[in-house]
C-alpha positions in Angstrom: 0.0 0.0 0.0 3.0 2.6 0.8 5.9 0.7 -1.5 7.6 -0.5 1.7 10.8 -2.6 0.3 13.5 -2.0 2.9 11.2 -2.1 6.2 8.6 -4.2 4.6 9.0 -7.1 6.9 9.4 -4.6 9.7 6.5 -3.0 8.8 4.7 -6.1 8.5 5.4 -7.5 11.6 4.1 -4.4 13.6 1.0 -5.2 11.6 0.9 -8.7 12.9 1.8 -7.7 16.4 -1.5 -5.4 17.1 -3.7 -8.3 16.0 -1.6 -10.7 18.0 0.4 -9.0 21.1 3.0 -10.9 22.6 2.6 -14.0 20.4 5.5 -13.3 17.9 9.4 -14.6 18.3 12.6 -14.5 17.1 14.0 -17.9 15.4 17.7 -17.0 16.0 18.6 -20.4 13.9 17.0 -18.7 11.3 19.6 -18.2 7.9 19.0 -16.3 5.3 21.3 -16.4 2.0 21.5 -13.0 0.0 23.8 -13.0 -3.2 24.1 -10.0 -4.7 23.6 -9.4 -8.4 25.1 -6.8 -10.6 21.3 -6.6 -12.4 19.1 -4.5 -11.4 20.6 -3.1 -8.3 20.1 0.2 -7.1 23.0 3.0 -6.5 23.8 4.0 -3.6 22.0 7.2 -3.7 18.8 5.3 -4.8 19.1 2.7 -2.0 20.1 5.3 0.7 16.9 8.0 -0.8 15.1 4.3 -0.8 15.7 3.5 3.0 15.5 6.5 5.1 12.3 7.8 3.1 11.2 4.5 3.9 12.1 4.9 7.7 10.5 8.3 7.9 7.2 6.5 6.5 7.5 4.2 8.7 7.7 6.2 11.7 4.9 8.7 10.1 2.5 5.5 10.5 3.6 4.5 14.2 4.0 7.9 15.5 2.2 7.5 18.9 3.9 4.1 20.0 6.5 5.0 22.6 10.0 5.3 21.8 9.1 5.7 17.7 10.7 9.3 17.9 13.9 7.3 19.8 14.0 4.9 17.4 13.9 7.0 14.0 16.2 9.9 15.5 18.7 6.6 16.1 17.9 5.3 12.5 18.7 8.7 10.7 21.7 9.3 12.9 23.0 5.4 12.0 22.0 5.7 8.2 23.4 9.1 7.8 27.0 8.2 9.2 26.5 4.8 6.8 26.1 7.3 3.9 29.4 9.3 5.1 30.9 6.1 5.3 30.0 4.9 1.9 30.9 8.6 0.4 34.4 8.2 1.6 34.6 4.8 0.5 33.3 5.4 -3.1 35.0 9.0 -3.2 31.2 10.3 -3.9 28.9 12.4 -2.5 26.2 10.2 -4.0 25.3 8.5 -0.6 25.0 11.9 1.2 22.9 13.4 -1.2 20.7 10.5 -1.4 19.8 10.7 2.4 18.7 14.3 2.2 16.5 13.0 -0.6 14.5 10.6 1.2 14.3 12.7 4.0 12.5 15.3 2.4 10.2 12.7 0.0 9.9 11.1 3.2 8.7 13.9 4.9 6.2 15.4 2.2 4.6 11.7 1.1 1.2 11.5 2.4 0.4 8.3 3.3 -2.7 5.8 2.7 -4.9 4.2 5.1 
């Protein structure tokens, strides 16, 4: 309903959670397998405008549930030093830029019931 792809699992499980409190776990067995493919992959300004537009959706939605502010001002603050990482490591300013752009979409998207 939103395009969630980075938090869609997060987002889905807070879903879950209000119909079902307390009855969801962690499997910490659990493996997941992720090869990477030079198709179709996003840059890293698309993935870092991707994920923190995403986050400040996310946090749009669950607003009222204490410690959401906590919780995105840590997000921002870890996925903006990622993109200064990533900057220096590519010797671009790609990364940076592409935070401040999901920010703002982030922060003018209207989101649907």
């Amino acid at each position: 309903k939103n395009n969630f792809f980075f938090l869609e699992d997060v987002e889905f499980s807070t879903r879950v959670e209000k119909f079902f409190p307390r009855q969801l776990f962690i499997n910490l067995d659990a493996k997941v397998f992720d090869t990477k493919s030079s198709v179709n992959r996003k840059t890293p300004f698309q993935i870092n405008q991707s994920k923190v537009k995403e986050g400040v959706m996310y946090f749009k939605k669950r607003r009222e549930t204490p410690g959401a502010l906590m919780d995105i001002s840590l997000a921002l603050c870890w996925w903006f030093l990622a993109a200064v990482h990533t900057s220096f490591k590519r010797l671009t300013i790609s990364p940076i830029r592409g935070f401040f752009s999901g920010l703002f979409i982030g922060m003018k998207t209207k989101l649907e019931e």
